[in-house]
C-alpha positions, 0 to 999 in steps of 0.5 A: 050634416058634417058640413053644416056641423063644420060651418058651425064649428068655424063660427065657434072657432072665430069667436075664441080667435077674436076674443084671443086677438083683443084680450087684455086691450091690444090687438093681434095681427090677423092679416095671415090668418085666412092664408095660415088656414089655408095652408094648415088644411092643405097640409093635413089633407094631404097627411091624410092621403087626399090628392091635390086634385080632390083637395082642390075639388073641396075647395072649389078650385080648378088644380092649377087655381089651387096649385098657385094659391098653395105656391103664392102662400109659400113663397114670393113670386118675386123670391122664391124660397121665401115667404113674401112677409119676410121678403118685404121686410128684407127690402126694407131693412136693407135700404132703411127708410122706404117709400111705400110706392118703392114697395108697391114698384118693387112688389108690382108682381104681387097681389096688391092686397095682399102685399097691403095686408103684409106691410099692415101686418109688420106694423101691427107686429112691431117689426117696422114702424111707418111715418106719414100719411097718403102718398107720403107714407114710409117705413122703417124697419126696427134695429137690432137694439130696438128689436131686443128691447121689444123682445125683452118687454114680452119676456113675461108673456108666457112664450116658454110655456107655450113652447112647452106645452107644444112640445109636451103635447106634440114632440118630440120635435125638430127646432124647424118644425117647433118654428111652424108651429109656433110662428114665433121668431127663430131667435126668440124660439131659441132664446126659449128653448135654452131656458125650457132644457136649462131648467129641465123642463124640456129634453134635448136629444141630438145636436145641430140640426138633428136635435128634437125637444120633448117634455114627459110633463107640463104644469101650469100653476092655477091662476096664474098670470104667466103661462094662460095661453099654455093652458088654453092651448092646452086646453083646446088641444085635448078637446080635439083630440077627445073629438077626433078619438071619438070620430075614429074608433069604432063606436061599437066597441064595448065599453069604449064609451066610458074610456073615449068621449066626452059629455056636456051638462047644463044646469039652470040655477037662481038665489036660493036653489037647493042644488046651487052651491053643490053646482058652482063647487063641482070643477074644484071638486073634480079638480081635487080628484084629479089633482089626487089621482095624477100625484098617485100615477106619477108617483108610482111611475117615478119608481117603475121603469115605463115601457115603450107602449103605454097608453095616455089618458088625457081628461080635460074639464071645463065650467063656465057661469052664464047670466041669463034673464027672462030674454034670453042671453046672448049665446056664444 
């Protein structure tokens, strides 16, 4: 059953993707994922001790078909060391206005999708803009000036907070590792990080190239228009771990299943139900508990000294309204 439950997570996983990629009536590019997947994958099986042989076996591919995939997503064929993505919008900087059959001739050693896809993607990225239609097509990468303008009008989109909360939940971590993780551009990744540690939300340790970044807290206000994807990454992440906890300790152990897991009720309700309203009112309720709870734990720490182990204990709640009728609702 643990591939049909992985089939099944991957279509709930690709509905979240797909909702997060069209809210608030824009577009995400997309045309990385499936590589970004791949690679992601590749990464922790091998963190987990997997030889390439078996990782390709997994992936039903021969070791050198998965060898020159996992080359092809890491760098160009055509530069090597860099990524092909950055590779292509290089060339168009450096020779300004550019013919998409000058790309195609200058990439004829790459996969033609795939270099489609990439070029779609800078566009969609707003990193180069593109004129004309058919073989008249060509493009242009933005200037410095333009790039800062449009850096500028996504100051508000809650890059600091997701930063922080990958920080907070993963660090410490390195600037190169923070640029892995987050895909955000190494400038708007600095840019950044001087306010999280300026406004001591974040720790810096060391300098230059050594420095790491660590947070002892995060907060993301209720409601809050600024700082959602934080939260839903937040979010997202502790559900995991809840899961992966639960995976990897012993089911056995005593008592462990009121310390480690995780439980999901559901409750139908109608005008007039006599448990409706106590229903509706049980995230707030648990919030408040919680809320009550972590104040007290920090504040006793806040006067203790904490020592190198300890154990954190990470509580995710979640409540969701689904309209049904007599045909039955959708299911997601």
């Amino acid at each position: 059953m643990t591939v049909e439950l992985i089939h099944a997570i991957v279509r709930q996983t690709t509905v979240l993707i797909a909702q997060l990629a069209t809210s608030g009536g824009w577009r995400a590019p997309l045309a990385q994922l499936a590589d970004q997947v791949f690679q992601d994958l590749v990464t922790e099986l091998e963190r987990q001790g997997v030889s390439r042989k078996v990782s390709a076996d997994m992936f039903g591919m021969g070791l050198r078909t998965y060898q020159r995939r996992v080359r092809r997503i890491t760098e160009s064929s055509v530069e090597r060391g860099r990524s092909l993505w950055e590779a292509v919008l290089d060339h168009i900087r450096r020779r300004g206005i550019t013919p998409r059959a000058e790309i195609l001739r200058a990439f004829a050693g790459e996969d033609d999708v795939l270099l489609r896809g990439v070029l779609f993607d800078l566009c969609e990225s707003r990193l180069i803009f593109q004129a004309g239609q058919g073989a008249q097509v060509v493009y242009r990468a933005v200037s410095d000036d333009e790039l800062g303008a449009l850096r500028a009008l996504r100051s508000g989109e809650g890059v600091d907070e997701l930063v922080w909360a990958i920080i907070y939940r993963e660090g410490p971590l390195a600037r190169d590792e923070l640029l892995q993780r987050t895909h955000i551009e190494r400038a708007e990744l600095d840019a950044a990080l001087g306010r999280l540690v300026e406004s001591a939300r974040v720790e810096r340790s060391g300098e230059g190239a050594g420095a790491t970044y660590s947070a002892g807290s995060l907060y993301v206000l209720l409601g809050s228009p600024v700082g959602w994807e934080a939260a839903i990454f937040d979010h997202f992440q502790a559900m995991v771990k809840t899961i992966l906890c639960r995976l990897r300790e012993d089911r056995s152990a005593p008592g462990l299943g009121d310390r480690v897991g995780g439980s999901t009720y559901t409750l139908d309700l109608w005008p007039g139900h006599p448990h409706e309203q106590r229903a509706y009112e049980t995230l707030g309720r648990l919030r408040a508990q919680l809320v009550e709870l972590r104040e007290q734990v920090e504040a006793f720490n806040a006067a203790h000294e904490r020592p190198d182990r300890y154990t954190q204990v990470v509580l995710y709640i979640g409540q969701c309204l689904i309209q049904q009728d007599s045909g039955g609702g959708d299911e997601i």
